[in-house]
C-alpha positions as CSV (number, residue, x, y, z in Angstrom):
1,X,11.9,15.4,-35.0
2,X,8.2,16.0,-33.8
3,X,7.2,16.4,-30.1
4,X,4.2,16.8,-28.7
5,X,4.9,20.1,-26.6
6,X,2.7,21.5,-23.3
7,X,2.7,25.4,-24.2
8,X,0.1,26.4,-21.4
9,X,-2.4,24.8,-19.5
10,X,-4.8,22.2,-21.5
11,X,-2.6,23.7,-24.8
12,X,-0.8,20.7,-26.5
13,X,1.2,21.6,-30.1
14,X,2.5,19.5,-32.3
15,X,6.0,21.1,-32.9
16,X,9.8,20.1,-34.7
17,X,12.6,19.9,-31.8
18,X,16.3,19.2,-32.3
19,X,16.4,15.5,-32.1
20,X,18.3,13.6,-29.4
21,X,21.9,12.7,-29.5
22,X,24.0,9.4,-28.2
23,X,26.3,11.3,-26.0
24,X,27.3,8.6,-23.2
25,X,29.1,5.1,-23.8
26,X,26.0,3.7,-22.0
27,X,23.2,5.9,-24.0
28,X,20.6,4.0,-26.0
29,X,18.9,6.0,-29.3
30,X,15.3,4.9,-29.0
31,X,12.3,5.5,-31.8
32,X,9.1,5.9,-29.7
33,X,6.3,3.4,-30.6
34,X,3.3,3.4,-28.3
35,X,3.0,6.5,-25.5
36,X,-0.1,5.9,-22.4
37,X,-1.6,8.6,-21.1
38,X,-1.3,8.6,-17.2
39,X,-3.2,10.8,-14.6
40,X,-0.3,12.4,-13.6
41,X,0.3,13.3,-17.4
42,X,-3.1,14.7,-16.9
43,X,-2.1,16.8,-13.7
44,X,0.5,18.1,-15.6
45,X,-2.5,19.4,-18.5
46,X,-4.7,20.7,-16.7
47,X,-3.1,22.2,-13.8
48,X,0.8,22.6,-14.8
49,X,1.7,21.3,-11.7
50,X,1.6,17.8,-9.5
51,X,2.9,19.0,-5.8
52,X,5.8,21.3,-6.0
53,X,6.8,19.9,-9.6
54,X,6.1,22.8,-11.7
55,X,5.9,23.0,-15.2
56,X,8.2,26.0,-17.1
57,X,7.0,25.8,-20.9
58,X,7.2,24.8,-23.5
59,X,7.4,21.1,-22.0
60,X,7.3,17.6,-23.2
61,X,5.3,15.4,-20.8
62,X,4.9,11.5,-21.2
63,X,6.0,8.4,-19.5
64,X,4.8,5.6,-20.0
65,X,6.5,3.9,-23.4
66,X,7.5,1.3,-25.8
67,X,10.5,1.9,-28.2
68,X,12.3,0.7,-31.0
69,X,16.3,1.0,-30.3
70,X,17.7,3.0,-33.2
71,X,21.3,3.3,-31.4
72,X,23.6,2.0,-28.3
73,X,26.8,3.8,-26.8
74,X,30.1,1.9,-27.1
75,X,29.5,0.0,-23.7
76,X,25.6,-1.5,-24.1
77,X,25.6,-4.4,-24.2
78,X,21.6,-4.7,-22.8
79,X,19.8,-4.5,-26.3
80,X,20.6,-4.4,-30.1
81,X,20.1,-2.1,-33.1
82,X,16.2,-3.1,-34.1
83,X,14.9,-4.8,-30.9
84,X,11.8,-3.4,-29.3
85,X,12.1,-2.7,-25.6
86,X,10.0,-1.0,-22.3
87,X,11.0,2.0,-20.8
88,X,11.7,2.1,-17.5
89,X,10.9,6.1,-17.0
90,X,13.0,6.4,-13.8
91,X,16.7,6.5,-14.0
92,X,18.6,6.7,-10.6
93,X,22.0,7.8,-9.5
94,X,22.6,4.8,-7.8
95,X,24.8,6.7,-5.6
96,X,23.0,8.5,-2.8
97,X,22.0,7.2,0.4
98,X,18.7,6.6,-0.8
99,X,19.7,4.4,-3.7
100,X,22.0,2.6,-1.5
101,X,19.4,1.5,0.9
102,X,17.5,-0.1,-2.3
103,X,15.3,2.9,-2.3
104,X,16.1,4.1,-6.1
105,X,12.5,5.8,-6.2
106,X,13.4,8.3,-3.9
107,X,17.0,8.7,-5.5
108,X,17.9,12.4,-4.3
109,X,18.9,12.7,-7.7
110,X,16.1,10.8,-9.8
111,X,15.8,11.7,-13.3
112,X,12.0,10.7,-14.4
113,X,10.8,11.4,-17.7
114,X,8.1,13.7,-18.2
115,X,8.8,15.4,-14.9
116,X,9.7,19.5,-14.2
117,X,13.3,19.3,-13.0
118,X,13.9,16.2,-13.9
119,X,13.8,15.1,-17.8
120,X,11.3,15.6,-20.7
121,X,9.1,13.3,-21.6
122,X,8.6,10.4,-24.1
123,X,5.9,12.1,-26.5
124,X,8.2,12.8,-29.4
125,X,9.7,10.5,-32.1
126,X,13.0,9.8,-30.5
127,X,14.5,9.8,-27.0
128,X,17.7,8.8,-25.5
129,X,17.6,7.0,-22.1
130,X,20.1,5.5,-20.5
131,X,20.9,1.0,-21.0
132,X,20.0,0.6,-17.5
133,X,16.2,1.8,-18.4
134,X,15.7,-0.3,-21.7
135,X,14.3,-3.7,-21.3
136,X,14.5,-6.0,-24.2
137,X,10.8,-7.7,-24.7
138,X,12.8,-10.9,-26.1
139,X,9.1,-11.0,-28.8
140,X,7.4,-12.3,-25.3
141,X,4.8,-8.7,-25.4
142,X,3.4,-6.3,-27.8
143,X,4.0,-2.9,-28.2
144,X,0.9,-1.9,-26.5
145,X,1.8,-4.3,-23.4
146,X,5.0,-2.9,-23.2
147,X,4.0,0.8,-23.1
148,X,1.0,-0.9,-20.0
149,X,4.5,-2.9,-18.2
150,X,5.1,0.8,-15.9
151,X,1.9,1.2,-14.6
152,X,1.6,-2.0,-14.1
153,X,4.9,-1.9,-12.1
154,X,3.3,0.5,-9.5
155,X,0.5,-2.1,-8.7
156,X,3.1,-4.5,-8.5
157,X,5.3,-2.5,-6.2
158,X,1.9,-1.8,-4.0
159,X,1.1,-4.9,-3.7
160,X,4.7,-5.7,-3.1
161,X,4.7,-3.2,0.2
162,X,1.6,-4.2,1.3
163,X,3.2,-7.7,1.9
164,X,-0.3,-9.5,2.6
165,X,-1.0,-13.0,2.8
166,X,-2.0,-15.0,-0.1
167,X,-5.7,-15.0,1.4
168,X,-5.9,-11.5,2.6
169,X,-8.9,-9.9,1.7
170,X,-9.0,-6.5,-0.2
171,X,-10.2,-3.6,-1.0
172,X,-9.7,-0.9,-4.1
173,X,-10.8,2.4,-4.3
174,X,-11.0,3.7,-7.8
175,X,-10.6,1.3,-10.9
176,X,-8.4,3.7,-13.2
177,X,-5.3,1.9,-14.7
178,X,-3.5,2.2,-11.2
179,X,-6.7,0.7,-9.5
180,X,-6.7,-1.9,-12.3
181,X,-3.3,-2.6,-12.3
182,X,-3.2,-3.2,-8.5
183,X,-6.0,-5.8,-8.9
184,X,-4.0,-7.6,-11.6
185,X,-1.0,-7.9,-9.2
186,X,-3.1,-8.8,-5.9
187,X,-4.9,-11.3,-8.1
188,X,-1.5,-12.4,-9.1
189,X,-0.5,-13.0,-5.3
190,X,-3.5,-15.0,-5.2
191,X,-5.0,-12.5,-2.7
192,X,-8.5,-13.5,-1.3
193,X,-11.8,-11.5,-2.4
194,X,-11.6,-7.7,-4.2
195,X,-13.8,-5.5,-3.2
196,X,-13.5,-2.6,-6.6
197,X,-15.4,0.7,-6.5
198,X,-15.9,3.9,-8.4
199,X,-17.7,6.7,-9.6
200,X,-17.5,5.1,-13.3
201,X,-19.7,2.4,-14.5
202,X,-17.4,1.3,-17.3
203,X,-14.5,1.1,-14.9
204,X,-16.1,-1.1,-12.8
205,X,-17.2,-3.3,-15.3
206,X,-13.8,-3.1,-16.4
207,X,-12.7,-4.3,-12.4
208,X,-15.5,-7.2,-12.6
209,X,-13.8,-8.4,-16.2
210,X,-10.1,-8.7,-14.1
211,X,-11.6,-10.6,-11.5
212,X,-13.4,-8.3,-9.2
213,X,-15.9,-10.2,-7.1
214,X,-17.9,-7.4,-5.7
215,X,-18.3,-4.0,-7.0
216,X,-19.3,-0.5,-5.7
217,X,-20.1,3.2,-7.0
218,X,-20.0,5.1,-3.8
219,X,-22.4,7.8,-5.5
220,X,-25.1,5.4,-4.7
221,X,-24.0,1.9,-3.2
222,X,-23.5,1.8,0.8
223,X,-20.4,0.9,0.7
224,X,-19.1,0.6,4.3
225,X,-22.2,-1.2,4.8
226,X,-22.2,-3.7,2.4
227,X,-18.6,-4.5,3.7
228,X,-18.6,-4.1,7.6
229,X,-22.5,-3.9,8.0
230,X,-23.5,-4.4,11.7
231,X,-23.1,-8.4,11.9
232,X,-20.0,-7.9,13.8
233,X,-17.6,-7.9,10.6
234,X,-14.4,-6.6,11.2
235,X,-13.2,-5.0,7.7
236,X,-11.2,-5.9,5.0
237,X,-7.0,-6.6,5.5
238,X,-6.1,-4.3,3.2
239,X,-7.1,-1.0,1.5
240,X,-5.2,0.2,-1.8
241,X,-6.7,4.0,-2.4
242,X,-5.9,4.7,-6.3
243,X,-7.9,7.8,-6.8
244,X,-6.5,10.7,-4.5
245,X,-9.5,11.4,-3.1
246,X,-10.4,12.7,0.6
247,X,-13.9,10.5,0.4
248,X,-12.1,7.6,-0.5
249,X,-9.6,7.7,2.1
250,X,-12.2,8.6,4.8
251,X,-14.1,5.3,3.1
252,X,-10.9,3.1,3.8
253,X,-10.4,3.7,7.2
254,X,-13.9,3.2,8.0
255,X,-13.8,-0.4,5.8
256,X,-10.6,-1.7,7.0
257,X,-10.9,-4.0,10.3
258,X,-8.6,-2.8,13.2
259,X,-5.2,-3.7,12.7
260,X,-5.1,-3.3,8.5
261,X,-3.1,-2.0,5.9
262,X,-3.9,1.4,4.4
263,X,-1.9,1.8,1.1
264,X,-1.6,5.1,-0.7
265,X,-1.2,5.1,-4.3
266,X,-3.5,7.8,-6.0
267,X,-2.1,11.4,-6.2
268,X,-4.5,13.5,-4.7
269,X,-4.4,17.5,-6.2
270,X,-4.8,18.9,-3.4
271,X,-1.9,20.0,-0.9
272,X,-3.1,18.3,2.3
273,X,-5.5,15.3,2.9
274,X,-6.5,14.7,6.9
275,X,-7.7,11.3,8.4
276,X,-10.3,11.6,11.7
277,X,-7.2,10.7,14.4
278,X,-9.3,9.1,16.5
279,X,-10.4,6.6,14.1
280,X,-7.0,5.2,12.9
281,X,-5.3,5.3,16.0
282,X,-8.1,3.5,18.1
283,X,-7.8,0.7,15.0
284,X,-4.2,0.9,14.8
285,X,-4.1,1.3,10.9
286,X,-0.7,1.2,9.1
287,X,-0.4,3.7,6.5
288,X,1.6,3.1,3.5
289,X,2.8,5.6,0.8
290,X,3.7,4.4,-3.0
291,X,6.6,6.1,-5.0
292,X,6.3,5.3,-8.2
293,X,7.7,1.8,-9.2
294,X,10.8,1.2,-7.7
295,X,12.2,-1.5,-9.5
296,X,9.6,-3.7,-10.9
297,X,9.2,-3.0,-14.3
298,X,10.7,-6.1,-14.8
299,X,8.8,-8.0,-12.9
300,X,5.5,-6.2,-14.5
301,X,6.9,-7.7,-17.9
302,X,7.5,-11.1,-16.4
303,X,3.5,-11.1,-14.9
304,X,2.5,-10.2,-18.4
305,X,4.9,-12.4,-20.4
306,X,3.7,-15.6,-18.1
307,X,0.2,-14.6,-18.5
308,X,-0.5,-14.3,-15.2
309,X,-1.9,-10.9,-15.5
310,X,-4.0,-9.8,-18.4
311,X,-3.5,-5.8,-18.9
312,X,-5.2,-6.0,-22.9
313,X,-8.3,-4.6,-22.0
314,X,-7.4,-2.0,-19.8
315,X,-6.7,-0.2,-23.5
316,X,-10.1,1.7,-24.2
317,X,-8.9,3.9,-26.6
318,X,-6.1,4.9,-29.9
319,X,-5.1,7.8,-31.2
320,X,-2.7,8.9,-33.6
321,X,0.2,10.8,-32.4
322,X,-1.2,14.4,-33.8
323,X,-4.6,13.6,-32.3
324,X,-2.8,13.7,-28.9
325,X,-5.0,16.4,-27.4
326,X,-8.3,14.9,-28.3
327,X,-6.3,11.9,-25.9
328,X,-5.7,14.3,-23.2
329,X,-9.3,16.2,-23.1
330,X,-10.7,12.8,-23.2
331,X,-9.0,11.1,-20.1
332,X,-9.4,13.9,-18.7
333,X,-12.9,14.6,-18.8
334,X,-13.2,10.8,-18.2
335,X,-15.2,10.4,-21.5
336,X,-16.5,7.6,-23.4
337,X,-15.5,5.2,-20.7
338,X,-12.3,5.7,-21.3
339,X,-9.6,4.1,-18.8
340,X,-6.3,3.8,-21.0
341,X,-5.7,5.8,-24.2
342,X,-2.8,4.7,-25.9
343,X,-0.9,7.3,-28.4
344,X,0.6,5.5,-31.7
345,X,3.0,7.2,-33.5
């Protein structure tokens, strides 16, 4: 079959690889239809690393996917020969302590696709994962939604944590597809105001079209100001950082009011990030991390499939599956306004 395979940094090849077998009673034969290309997908590119996951090549990266089910093992059940499905990327042992305690994203034994030590990824023509991580669409989404149903998961699952009320004012910083995804599920809570911001233009314009009501480019908007100003405002509830940046984290604790929710979702690149002590402690700021999904793809799917949560638009860009590098120099050179390619094959 033909994979797209990372042979160095920012080096993608379009190569034939033995194709994938059913070996398990519970394996599923999938065809791969639609692949996004995610940030971390990106880290992966451009640095061969994200943390202490490091990348031996050659190595197929890739996530985020739709499929087509080509085969089942003896025992599925789940899905059928022909029916298009999501791919829930992270398969857990479901035996560990972690997984026990409902905390399958931190499964000591997590096997996530597209990641060093773990599994390869889903940009190739054929993959075997196992029942548990195919999720019939039942016709209710397109391809192209389906391949959008795991990043929209992590918003969901931020938003989830964050457990705010349904009028809690919020903030976002950086309007990527995590940003935007988090904004679809707050807006989905019926959260109160959004306050979006980023570097972009396009991306916030992109934030204001799902339902931003004020927007921000810290490279020339006073932020803090607009938000806590000196009329004795307190800050927003909650703060979902979705770009990994140290300025945007510093921003957030100095937005939030004292007493609010700092949530973590971007990966920054570098190895430590610092917060002024002083400053959260005096406010008493929570400080929440995101893993991944942790069990609401289905959910995303649901939000989608309802239409409670539009996700079309965050699509800026197709490519055919041997353009695939043009997809990965773009996003990551944030070109052309670019927030989501999408890789056909």
């Amino acid at each position: 079959m033909k994979a797209i395979v990372l042979t160095g940094l920012r080096q993608l090849e379009l190569r034939e690889v033995p194709k994938p077998t059913i070996e398990n009673d519970t394996d599923v034969l999938l065809r791969i239809e639609r692949v996004g290309v995610c940030g971390s997908d990106v880290h992966y590119y451009e640095t061969g690393r994200v943390g202490d996951q490091v990348v031996e090549y050659p190595f197929i990266i890739g996530h985020e996917c739709s499929a087509t089910v080509r085969g089942v093992g003896r025992s599925v059940r789940r899905v059928k020969v022909g029916e298009p499905v999501v791919v829930d990327p992270a398969a857990p042992c479901g035996r560990c302590e972690q997984c026990k305690m409902g905390r399958e994203n931190t499964c000591s034994a997590l096997r996530f696709l597209g990641t060093p030590g773990q599994g390869g990824g889903c940009l190739c023509e054929y993959l075997v994962m196992p029942e548990e991580c195919c999720l019939p669409t039942e016709g209710r989404i397109s391809l192209e939604q389906a391949a959008l149903c795991e990043p929209l998961s992590i918003g969901v699952y931020a938003v989830k944590r964050a457990a705010m009320p349904g009028n809690a004012s919020v903030g976002i910083l950086g309007s990527g597809p995590i940003g935007l995804s988090v904004l679809a599920a707050a807006k989905a809570e019926k959260a109160g105001g959004f306050y979006v911001t980023d570097k972009i233009d396009a991306r916030l314009e992109a934030a204001r079209a799902g339902g931003a009501k004020r927007i921000g480019n810290p490279d020339r908007d006073d932020i803090v100001g607009e938000i806590v100003g000196s009329g004795g405002r307190h800050g927003l509830d909650v703060v979902f950082e979705c770009c990994g940046q140290q300025d945007a984290l510093d921003q957030a604790v100095e937005i939030l009011r004292p007493g609010g929710k700092l949530v973590l979702v971007g990966i920054p690149r570098e190895e430590r990030v610092s917060f002024v002590c002083d400053k959260i402690r005096r406010k008493e700021i929570d400080l929440f991390n995101i893993r991944r999904q942790n069990g609401c793809v289905q959910l995303a799917m649901d939000l989608i499939a309802g239409g409670r949560v539009e996700v079309d638009y965050m699509i800026t860009h197709r490519f055919e599956f041997e353009r695939t590098k043009e997809a990965f120099d773009l996003v990551a050179g944030y070109g052309d306004g670019v927030i989501k390619a999408m890789i056909e094959l």
